[in-house]
N, C-alpha and C positions, 0 to 999 in steps of 0.2 A: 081553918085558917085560910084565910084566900092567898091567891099567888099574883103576884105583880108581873104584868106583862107589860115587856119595853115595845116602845113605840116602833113600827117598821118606818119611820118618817125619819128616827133619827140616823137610822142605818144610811140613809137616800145622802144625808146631807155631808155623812164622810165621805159618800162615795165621789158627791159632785167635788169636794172640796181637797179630797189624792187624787181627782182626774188629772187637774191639769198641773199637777207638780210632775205627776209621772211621763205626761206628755212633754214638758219644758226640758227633766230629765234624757230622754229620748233622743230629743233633738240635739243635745248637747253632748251625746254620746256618737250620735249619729254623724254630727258633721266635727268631729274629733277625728275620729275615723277616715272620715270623706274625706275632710278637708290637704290640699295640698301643701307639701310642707315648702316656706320661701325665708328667701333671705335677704335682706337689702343689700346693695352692693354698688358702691361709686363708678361712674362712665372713665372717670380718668384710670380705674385702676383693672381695666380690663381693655381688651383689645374687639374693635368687631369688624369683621370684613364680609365682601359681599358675593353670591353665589352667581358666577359667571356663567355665560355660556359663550366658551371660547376655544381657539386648537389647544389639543394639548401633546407636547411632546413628551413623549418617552425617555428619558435619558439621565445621566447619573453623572456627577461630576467628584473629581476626586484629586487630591496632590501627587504627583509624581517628581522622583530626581532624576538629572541627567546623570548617568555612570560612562564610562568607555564601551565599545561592543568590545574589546578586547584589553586585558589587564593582566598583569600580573604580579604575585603575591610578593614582597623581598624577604624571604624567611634568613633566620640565622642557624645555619647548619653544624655550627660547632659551640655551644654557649660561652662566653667569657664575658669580662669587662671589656666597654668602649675606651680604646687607645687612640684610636684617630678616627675625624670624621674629614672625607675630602669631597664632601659635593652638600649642596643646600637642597630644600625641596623647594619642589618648582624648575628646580634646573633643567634641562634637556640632558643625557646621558646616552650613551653607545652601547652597545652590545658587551660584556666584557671588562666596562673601565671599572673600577677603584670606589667604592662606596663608603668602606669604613673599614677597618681593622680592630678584630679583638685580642684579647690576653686572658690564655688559662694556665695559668704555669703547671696545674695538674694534669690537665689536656698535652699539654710538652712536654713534659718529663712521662708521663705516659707513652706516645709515641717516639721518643727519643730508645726508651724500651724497646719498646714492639719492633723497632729497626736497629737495632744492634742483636735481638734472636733472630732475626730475618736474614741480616745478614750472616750469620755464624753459622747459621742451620744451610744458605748457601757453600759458605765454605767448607764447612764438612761435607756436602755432597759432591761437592768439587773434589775435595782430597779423597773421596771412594771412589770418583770414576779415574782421578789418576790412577792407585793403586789396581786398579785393572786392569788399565792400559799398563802399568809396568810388569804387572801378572804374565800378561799377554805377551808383552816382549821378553822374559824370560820362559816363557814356553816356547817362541820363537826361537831363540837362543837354544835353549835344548835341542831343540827339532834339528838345529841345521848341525849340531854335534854328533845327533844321532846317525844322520843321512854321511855326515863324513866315513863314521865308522864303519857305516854300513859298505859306502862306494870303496873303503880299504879292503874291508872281506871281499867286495866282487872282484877287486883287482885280483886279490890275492889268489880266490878262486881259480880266475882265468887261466895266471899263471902257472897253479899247482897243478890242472886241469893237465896241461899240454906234456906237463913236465911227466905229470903219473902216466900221460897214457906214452908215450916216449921209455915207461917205465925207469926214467931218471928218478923219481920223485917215490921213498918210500910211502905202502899203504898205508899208515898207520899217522903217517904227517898228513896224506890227502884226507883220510878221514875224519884227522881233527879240523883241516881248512873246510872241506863240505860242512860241519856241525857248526863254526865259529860264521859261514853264511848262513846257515838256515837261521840262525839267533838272531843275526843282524838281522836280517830280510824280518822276520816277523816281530822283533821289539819295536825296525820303523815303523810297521804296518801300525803294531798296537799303539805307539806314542802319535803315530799321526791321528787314527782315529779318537786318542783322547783331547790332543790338541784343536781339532775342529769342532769336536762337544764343546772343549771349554771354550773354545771363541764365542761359539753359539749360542751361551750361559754368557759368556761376559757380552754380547751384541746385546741381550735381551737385558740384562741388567745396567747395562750405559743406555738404552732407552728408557729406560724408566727412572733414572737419576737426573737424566737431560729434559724430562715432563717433569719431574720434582724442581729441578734447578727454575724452568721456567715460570711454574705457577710460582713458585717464591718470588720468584722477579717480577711476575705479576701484583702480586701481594705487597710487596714494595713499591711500588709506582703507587699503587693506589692507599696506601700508607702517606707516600711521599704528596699524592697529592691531595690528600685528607688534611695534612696540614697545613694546607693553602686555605681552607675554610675558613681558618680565624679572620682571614681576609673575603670583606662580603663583597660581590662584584654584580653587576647589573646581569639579569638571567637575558633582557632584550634590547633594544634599543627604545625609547621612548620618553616622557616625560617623567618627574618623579612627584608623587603624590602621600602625605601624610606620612613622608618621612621624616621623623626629629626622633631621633638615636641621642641620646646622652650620654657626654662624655663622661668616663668610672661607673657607668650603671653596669650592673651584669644582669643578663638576658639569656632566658634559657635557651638549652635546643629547640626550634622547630617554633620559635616565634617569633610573629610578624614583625615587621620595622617599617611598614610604607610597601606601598606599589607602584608599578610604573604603567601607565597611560603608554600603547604605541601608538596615539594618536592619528589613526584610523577613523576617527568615528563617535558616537554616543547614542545611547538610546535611552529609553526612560523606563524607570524600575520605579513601582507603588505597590503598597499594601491596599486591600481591598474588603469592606466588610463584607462576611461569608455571608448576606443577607441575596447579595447579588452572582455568589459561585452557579446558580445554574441560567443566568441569564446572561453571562459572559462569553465567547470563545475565541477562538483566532481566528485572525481576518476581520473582525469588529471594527469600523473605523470612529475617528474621536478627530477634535481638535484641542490645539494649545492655543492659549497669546501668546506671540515673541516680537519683540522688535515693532509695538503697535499692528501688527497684523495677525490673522488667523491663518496656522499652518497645520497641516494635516496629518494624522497619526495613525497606527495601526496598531493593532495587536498582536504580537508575533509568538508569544507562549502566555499559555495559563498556569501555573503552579497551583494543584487542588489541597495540596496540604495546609491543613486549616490549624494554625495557630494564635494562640488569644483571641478567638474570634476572626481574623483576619487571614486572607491568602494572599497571594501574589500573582503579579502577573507580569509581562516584559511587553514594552510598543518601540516601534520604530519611526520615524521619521518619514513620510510616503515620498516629500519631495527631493528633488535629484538636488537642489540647491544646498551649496554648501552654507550653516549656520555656525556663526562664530559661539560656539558653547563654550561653559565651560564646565567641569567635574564638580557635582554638589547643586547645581541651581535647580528651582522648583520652579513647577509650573501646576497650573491649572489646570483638570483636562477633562474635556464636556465630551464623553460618549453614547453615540447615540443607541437607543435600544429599539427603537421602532418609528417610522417614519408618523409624520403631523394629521391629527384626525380631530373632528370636530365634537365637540365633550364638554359636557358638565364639567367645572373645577371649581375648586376651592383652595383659597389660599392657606399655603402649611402653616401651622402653627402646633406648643405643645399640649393642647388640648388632647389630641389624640394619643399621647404618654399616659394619660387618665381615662381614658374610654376607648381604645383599643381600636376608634372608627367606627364603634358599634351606637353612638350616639352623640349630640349635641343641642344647645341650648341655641334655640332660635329665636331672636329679637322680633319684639311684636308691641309697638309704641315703646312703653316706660317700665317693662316687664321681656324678660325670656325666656319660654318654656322648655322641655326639656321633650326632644326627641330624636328616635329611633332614626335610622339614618344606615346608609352603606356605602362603603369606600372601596374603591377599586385601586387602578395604578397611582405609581406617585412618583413623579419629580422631585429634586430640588425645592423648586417652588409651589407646587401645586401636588392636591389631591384630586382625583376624576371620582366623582359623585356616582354612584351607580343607582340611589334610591335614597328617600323620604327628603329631597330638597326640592326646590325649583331655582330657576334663574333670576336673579332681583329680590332675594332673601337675604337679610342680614344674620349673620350668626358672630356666637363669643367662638376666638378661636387661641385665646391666650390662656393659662393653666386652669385645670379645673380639680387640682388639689382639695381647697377648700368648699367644693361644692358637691360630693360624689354622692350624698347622702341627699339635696337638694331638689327640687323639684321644678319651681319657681324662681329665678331672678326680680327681684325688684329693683330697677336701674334707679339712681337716684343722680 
C-alpha cells in the first residue's frame, strides 16, 4: 500500500501566512505596554503658571490677637445667684469697687453657724481663764490668811519668849507657843510654795487659752470676711472685659465672669502650625499692618506644647509709639525666616497636596507631561525649585486629584 506524503510547500505557506498575524499581534501588545497613558483635559479647568527665576524670601505669615500684657481673671469666690449687677463691661473700675453681689442662703445660714460656734467656743474660753484668775485670787486670799496667823504666832512667840526666859511664863505654855510657831512658819512655807506652783500652772494655762481665744478671733475675721465674697469686687484697677454676669443665674465657685484689662499695654498671642516649631524662636522679628503702615514686632516667648497640631507663641510690639489697640483685634503677621536670595520659584498651588513636591506636569504646546521635580523652601507664595525645572517653563499647578494615575495631559 503506498503512503501519501504531504507536500513541505504546504507547510511554507502557513508559515508565511501566521507570520505576519503574530507580528501585527506583537506590535499591539508591545505598544499597549509602551504606550503612555493620557487624558484630555480643558485649559479653563486647570491652572498653569510659570517657572521664575526670581528672590525668594523666606518667611511665613500667620493671624495673631491683640491681648493685654497684663490681665486679670474676675473669678467668683463664693458661688450663688446674681442679685445685683453695678458696673457694665467696658467700663473703667478701681481697685476694690463693687462689681456684683450674689445670694446663697445655704452659704448664710452655713456661716451664720460657723459664727455662733466660734463665738461660744470664745466664750467658754473666756469663762476658763476667768475661773483661774478667780482660782488665783482665792489662793491669794488664803495666802494672806495664812501669813496673818503666822505674824500672830511670831508675836506671840516673841512675847512668851521674854516672858519664860523672865521665868514669868510657865514651860509647858512656852512649849505649846514654840510648836503653834514652828506650824505656822512651815504650813506658810508649804502654802506659799504651793501657791507659786499654782500661779505658774495657772500663767501657763492662761497662755494657752489667750493663743486659743485669739486664733478663734482669727478664724472669725476671716469667717466674717468670707462673707463679703457673695459680694465680687475688682481684684485691680483697670478696664473690664467680657464681663455679662446674669441677673438670678447661679455660678459656681471658682468661675470666671470677665477680666479686667490694667491698660498698660498689648501684645499679640497666635496659634502656629507645628510644621514651623523648629524654625521659630525669640527675638525673630515680623511685621503687622496698622493704621495703613508697617509696624514691627517681635517674638518674646515660644510655647513648644503642641496641641491639635498647633503651638503658641507671644510678640510684642518693637516700637516705643503708643498704638491705640484694642483687646480681640487681628492682625496679619509676615515673619521673616531668612533674609532675600536669588532662586528658582514656583508659584504655590494644591498640586503639591497630591505629589508631595516629588513631581509635576509640565506644559509643552497642547500636551503636559509628567515629571520628576524637587522642592525645597516655601513661602506663602512660592515654592524654591531645587531640581527638574528650568526658568520660562510652564507647569499645571491647580489639583492633581484626578490625574495621579495619568501620564500625559492632553490640553484641549
Amino acid at each position: 500500500m503506498d503512503t501519501i506524503i504531504k507536500s513541505k510547500s504546504n507547510k511554507k505557506k502557513q508559515l508565511l501566512i501566521a507570520l505576519p498575524i503574530i507580528l501585527v499581534l506583537g506590535y499591539v501588545v508591545f505598544t499597549s505596554v509602551t504606550k503612555k497613558r493620557s487624558l484630555n483635559v480643558k485649559k479653563s479647568e486647570i491652572s498653569i503658571k510659570t517657572v521664575e527665576n526670581d528672590f525668594f524670601e523666606d518667611f511665613m505669615s500667620f493671624q495673631a490677637k491683640a491681648v493685654p500684657i497684663n490681665s486679670m481673671l474676675i473669678n467668683i469666690i463664693e458661688g450663688g445667684a446674681v442679685q445685683e449687677i453695678f458696673v457694665e463691661n467696658g467700663d473703667f473700675v478701681t481697685k476694690g469697687q463693687s462689681l456684683a453681689r450674689l445670694y446663697n442662703p445655704n452659704s448664710e445660714l452655713a456661716y451664720m453657724q460657723q459664727e455662733t460656734a466660734i463665738i461660744e467656743q470664745i466664750n467658754n474660753l473666756n469663762k476658763a481663764k476667768l475661773d483661774l484668775r478667780n482660782q488665783e485670787l482665792n489662793l491669794g486670799k488664803d495666802l494672806l490668811s495664812i501669813e496673818h496667823d503666822f505674824q500672830d504666832a511670831k508675836n506671840l512667840y516673841d512675847v512668851n519668849k521674854n516672858l519664860f526666859e523672865q521665868e514669868i511664863l510657865a514651860k509647858s505654855e512656852w512649849e505649846k507657843t514654840k510648836e503653834n510657831f514652828r506650824f505656822q512658819k512651815e504650813r506658810m512655807n508649804i502654802i506659799k510654795q504651793s501657791v507659786s506652783k499654782e500661779r505658774q500652772a495657772n500663767q501657763v494655762q492662761i497662755g494657752q487659752l489667750n493663743q486659743s481665744i485669739d486664733f478663734m478671733n482669727k478664724s472669725l475675721d476671716i469667717l466674717r470676711t468670707n462673707k463679703k465674697n457673695f459680694l465680687v469686687t475688682a481684684p485691680i484697677s483697670g478696664r473690664l472685659s467680657s464681663f455679662e454676669p446674669i441677673l438670678g443665674k447661679t455660678y459656681a465657685q471658682n468661675t470666671s465672669i470677665g477680666f479686667i484689662d490694667d491698660q498698660k499695654g498689648y501684645k499679640l498671642v497666635a496659634d502656629v502650625d507645628e510644621f514651623y516649631l523648629d524654625r521659630i524662636s525669640e527675638g525673630q522679628k515680623g511685621t503687622v499692618s496698622f493704621d495703613n503702615k508697617e509696624v514691627e514686632v517681635k517674638i518674646t516667648k515660644v510655647i513648644p506644647e503642641v496641641k491639635g497640631g498647633r503651638f503658641q507663641l507671644e510678640l510684642d510690639f518693637v516700637s516705643s509709639e503708643k498704638l491705640d489697640l484694642k483687646q480681640g483685634l487681628s492682625f496679619g503677621v509676615k515673619l521673616n525666616l531668612s533674609e532675600k536670595t536669588k532662586s528658582l520659584v514656583l508659584s504655590k498651588g494644591s498640586f503639591n497636596e497630591d505629589t508631595s513636591g516629588k513631581w509635576i506636569f509640565v506644559v509643552k504646546g497642547n500636551q503636559a507631561e509628567k515629571r520628576t521635580i524637587k522642592l525645597g523652601r516655601e513661602n506663602p507664595l512660592y515654592y524654591e525649585v531645587l531640581d527638574g525645572l528650568k526658568a520660562g517653563e510652564k507647569v499645571i499647578t491647580s489639583s492633581y486629584k484626578d490625574y495621579k494615575q495619568v501620564e500625559v495631559l492632553n490640553l484641549e
